[in-house]
C-alpha positions in Angstrom: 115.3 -55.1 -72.0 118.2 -57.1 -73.2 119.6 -54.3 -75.8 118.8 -51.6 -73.1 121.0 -53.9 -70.6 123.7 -53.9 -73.4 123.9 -50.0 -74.4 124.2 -49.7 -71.0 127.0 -51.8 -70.3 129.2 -50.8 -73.8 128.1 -47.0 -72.1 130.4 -47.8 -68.9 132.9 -50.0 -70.7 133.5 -46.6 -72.6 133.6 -44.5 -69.6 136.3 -46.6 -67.7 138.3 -46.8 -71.2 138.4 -43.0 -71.1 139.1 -43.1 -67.6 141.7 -45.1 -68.5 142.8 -43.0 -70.6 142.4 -39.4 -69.2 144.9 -41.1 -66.3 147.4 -41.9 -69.0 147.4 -38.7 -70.4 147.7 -37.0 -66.9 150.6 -39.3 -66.1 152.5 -38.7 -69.1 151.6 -35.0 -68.8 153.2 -34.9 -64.9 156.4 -37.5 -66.5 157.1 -34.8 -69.2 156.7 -31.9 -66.8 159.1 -33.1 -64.5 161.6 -34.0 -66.8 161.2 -30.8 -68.2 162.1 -29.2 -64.6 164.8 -31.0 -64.2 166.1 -30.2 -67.6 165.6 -26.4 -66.6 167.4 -26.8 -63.5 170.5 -28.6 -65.5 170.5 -26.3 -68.0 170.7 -23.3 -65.3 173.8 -25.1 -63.4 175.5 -25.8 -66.7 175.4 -22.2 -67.5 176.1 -20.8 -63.6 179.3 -23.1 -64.4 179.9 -21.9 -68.4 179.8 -18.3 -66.9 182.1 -18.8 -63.9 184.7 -20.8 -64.8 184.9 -20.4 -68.8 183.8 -16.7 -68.9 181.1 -17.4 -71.1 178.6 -14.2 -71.3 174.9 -14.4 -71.3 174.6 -12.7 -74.8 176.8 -15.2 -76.2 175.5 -18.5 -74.4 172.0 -17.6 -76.0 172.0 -17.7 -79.6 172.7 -21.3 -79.7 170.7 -22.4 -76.9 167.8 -20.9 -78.6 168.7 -22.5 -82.0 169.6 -25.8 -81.1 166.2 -25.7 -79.0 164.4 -24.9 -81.9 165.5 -26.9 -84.1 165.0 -29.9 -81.9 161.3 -28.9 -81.8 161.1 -28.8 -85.5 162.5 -31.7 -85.9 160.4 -33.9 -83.0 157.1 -31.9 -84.5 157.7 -32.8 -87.7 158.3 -36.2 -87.0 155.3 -36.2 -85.4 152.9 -34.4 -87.6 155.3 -34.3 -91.3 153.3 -31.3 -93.4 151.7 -29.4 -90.0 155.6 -28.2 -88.9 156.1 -25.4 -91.9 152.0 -24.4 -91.8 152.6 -21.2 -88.9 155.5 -19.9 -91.8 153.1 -19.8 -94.5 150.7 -17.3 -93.5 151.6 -13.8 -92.9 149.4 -13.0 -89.9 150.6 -16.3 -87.8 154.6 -15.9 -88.8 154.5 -12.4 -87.8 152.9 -13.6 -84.3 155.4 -16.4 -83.9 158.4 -13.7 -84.7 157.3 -11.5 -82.1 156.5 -14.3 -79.6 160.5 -15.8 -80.4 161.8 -12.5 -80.4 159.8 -11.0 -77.0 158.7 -14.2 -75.2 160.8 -17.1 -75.5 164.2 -14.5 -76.6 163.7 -11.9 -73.9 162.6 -14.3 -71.1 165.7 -16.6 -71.9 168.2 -13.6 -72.1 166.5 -12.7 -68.8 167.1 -16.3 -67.0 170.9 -16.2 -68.7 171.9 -12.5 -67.5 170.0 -13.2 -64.2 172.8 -16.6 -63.6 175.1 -14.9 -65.3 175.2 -11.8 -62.3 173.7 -14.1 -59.2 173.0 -17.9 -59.1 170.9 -20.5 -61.3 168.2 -20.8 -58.5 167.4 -17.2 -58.5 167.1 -16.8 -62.5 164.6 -19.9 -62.2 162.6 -18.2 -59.3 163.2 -14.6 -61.8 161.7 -16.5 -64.7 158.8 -18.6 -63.3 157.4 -15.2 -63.0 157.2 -14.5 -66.3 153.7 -15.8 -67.3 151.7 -13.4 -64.5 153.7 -11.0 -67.0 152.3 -12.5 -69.8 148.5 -12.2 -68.3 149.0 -8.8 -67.2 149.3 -8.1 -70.5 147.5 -9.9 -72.2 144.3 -8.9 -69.7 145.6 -4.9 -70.6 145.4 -5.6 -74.3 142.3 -7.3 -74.5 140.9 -5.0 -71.6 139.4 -8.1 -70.1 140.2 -9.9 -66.7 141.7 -13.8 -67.8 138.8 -16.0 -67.9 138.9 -17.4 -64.1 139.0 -13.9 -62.4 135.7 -12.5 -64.1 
């Protein structure tokens, strides 16, 4: 009875540390998505403000956005996970999908967001470009000839 007792109790002490845990994670999930945002939004006044009163272009503005960007993220993932950062550039099959992706996704929507401040205002091209993923399902469901997994 005793050990049954004490299975039992180790059982919930583990089920409140994931708790415990899973709250953390949800909390730090919500902290870096709003942070995030609000880096978005900056980013999109900065650049209303680059195009009108410096004559900055959206074609010109992009190239190092996008590279400092990137190379901000290899440098934070390889901090974080040292041999994992280069593995995507090894194989053929996976570096071809992350060209595309950079060129068509993250490229093309960016260019988007920066030609839609560039003609109008930031808060359109962030209304323009919150869009962008129903895009990204409509394809994907086309190309896989499958509704995404919660419309079946």
């Amino acid at each position: 009875m005793w050990k049954l007792s004490n299975a039992k109790e180790n059982e919930a002490k583990d089920s409140i540390r994931d708790s415990a845990l899973a709250r953390s994670k949800r909390a730090k999930g919500c902290v870096v998505t709003l942070a995030g945002s609000l880096m978005w939004a900056c980013a999109g006044v900065a650049g209303q403000a680059l195009f009108q009163t410096r004559g900055v272009t959206a074609s010109s503005a992009l190239p190092p956005c996008l590279i400092v960007a990137g190379l901000l993220l290899l440098v934070v993932q390889g901090v974080r996970e040292n041999a994992a950062v280069f593995a995507p550039f090894r194989d053929r099959r996976s570096l071809v999908s992350l060209v595309l992706f950079a060129l068509f996704g993250a490229a093309g929507n960016q260019f988007a967001y920066f030609l839609t401040d560039y003609y109008s205002n930031a808060a359109w091209a962030i209304a323009m470009c919150y869009t962008s993923p129903v895009y990204i399902i409509v394809y994907y469901a086309i190309k896989n000839r499958q509704m995404p997994g919660g419309l079946r």
